[in-house]
C-alpha positions in Angstrom: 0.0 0.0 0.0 3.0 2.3 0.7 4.5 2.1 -2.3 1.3 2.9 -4.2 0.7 6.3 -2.1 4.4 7.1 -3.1 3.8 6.1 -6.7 1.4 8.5 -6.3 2.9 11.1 -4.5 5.7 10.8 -7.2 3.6 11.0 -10.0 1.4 14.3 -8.6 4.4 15.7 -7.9 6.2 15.0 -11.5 2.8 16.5 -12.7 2.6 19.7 -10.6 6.6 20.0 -11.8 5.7 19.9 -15.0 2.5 22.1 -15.1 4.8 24.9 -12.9 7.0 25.6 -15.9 3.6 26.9 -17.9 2.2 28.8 -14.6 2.7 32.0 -16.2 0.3 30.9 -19.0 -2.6 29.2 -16.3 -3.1 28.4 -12.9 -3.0 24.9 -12.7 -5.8 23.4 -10.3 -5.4 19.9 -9.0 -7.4 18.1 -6.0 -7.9 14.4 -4.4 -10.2 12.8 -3.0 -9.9 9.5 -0.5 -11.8 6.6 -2.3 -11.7 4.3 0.9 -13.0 7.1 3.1 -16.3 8.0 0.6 -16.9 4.3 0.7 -16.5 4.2 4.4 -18.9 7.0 5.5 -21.1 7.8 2.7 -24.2 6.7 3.4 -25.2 4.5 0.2 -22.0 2.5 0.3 -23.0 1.8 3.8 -26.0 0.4 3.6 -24.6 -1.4 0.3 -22.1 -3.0 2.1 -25.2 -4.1 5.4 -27.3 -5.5 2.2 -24.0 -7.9 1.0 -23.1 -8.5 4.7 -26.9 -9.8 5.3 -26.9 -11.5 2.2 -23.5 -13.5 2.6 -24.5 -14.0 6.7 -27.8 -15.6 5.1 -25.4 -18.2 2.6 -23.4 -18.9 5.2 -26.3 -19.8 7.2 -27.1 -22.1 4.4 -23.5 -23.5 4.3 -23.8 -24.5 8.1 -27.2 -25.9 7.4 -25.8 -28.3 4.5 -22.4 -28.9 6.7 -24.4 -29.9 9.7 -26.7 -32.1 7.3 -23.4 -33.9 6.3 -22.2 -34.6 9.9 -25.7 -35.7 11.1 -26.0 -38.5 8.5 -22.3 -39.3 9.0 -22.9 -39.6 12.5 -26.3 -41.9 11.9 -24.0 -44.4 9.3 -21.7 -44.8 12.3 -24.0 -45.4 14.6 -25.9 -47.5 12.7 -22.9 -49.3 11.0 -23.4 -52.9 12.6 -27.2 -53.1 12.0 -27.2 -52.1 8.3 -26.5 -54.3 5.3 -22.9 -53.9 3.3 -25.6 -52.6 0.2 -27.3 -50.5 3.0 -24.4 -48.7 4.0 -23.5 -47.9 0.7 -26.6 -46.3 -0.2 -26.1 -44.1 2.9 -22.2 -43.2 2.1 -23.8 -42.2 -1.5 -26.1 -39.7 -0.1 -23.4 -38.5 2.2 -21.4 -38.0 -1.1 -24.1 -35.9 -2.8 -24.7 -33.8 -0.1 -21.3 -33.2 0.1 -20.9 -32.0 -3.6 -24.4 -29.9 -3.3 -22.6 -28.4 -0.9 -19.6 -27.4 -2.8 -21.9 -26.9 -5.6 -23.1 -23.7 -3.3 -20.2 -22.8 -2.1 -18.8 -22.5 -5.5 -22.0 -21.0 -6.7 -22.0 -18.2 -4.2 -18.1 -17.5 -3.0 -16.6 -17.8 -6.6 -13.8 -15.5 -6.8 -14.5 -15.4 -11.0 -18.0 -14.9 -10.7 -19.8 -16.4 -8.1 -23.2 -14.7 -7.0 -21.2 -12.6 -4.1 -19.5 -11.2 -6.5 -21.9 -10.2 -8.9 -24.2 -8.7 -6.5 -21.3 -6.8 -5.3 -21.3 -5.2 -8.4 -24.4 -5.0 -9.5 -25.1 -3.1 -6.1 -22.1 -1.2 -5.7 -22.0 0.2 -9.2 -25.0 2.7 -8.9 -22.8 4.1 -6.1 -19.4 4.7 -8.2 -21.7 6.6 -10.8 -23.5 8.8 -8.3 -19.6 9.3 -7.3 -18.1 9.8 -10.3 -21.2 12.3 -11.5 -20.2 14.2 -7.9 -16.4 14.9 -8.7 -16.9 15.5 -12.7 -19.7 18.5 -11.4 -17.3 19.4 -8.7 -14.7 19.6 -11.4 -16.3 21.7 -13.9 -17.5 24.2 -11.0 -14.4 24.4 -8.8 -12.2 24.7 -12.1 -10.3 22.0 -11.1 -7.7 20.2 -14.0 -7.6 17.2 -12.6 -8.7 15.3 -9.4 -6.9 12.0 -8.2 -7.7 9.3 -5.7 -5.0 9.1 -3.4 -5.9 5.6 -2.7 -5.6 3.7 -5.9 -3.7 6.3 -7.8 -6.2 7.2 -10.4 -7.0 10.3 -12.0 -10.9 10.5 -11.6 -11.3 13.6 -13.2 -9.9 15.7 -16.4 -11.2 19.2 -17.4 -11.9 18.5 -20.7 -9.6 21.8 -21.8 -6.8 20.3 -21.1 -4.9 18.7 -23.7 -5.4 15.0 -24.8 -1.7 14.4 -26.1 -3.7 10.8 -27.8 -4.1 11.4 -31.1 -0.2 13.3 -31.1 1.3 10.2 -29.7 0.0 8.0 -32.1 0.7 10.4 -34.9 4.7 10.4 -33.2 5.1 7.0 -33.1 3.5 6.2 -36.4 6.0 9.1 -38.0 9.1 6.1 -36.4 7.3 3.4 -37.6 7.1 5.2 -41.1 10.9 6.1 -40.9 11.5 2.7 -40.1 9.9 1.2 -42.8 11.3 3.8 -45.6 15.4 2.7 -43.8 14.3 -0.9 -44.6 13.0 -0.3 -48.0 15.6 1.4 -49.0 18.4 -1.5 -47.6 16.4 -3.7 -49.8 16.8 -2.6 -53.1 
């Protein structure tokens, strides 16, 4: 985490360097903003984060339910080991087995890293909150005059007045002007 806050602070800094040397031209207007403290206080994330912490309290629920389901008939097969037939006693190890994989099944289902339902609902519940934040800091942007805003915490740049230069299309203009040089040198060693 430290070194991304001096990545950061590195890169702001190479940025308000740069921007100083045209400071007779404009006054260059730069903020931040502290992703992990919006999402720790502001109301909607809050209650965003209670809805996924009921949700994932009621799975686990579920997950104990199917575990203690699993232990109960394990516990019946050994007590019952000496009075049931060898046939018998595999039927009940089978349904001990497909308990067991229903309940990876769910767990898979629901805690899956890649897309399990945790994670989708995650998102599909969070993301209405990152638009009302990002529609915040754009208008607080274009009314404060700010240039650019960063979040200190991941080392983004959320917001970019849209006067300020998009070096894009110069860049790719650049680079195709090499890879044109490059290919006239290579013509010309060919003939």
């Amino acid at each position: 985490m430290n070194l991304v806050r001096a990545t950061v602070l590195v890169f702001v800094t190479g940025l308000v360097l740069a921007f100083s040397a045209n400071q007779a031209q404009a006054q260059l207007k730069i903020g931040y903003i502290n992703s992990s403290r919006i999402l720790e206080t502001f109301k909607e994330a809050i209650d965003v984060r209670t809805q996924l912490k009921d949700l994932n309290a009621q799975w686990e629920k579920e997950a104990r339910d199917m575990q203690k389901e699993i232990q109960d008939l394990q516990e019946q097969l050994e007590s019952q080991s000496l009075l049931l037939s060898e046939e018998r006693k595999a039927q009940k190890q089978q349904e001990i087995q497909n308990q067991y994989l229903k309940y990876q099944q769910f767990v898979q289902e629901k805690w899956n890293q890649q897309g399990g339902e945790a994670v989708k609902k995650e998102v599909e519940l969070i993301q209405p909150v990152y638009d009302k934040i990002n529609v915040a800091i754009k208008k607080i942007g274009e009314e404060e005059g700010y240039q650019y805003i960063f979040d200190v915490v991941a080392g983004n740049i959320l917001y970019a007045s849209e006067d300020q230069t998009d070096l894009t299309e110069t860049l790719l203009k650049e680079l195709n002007k090499t890879l044109a040089v490059s290919e006239a040198a290579g013509t010309k060693t060919e003939e």
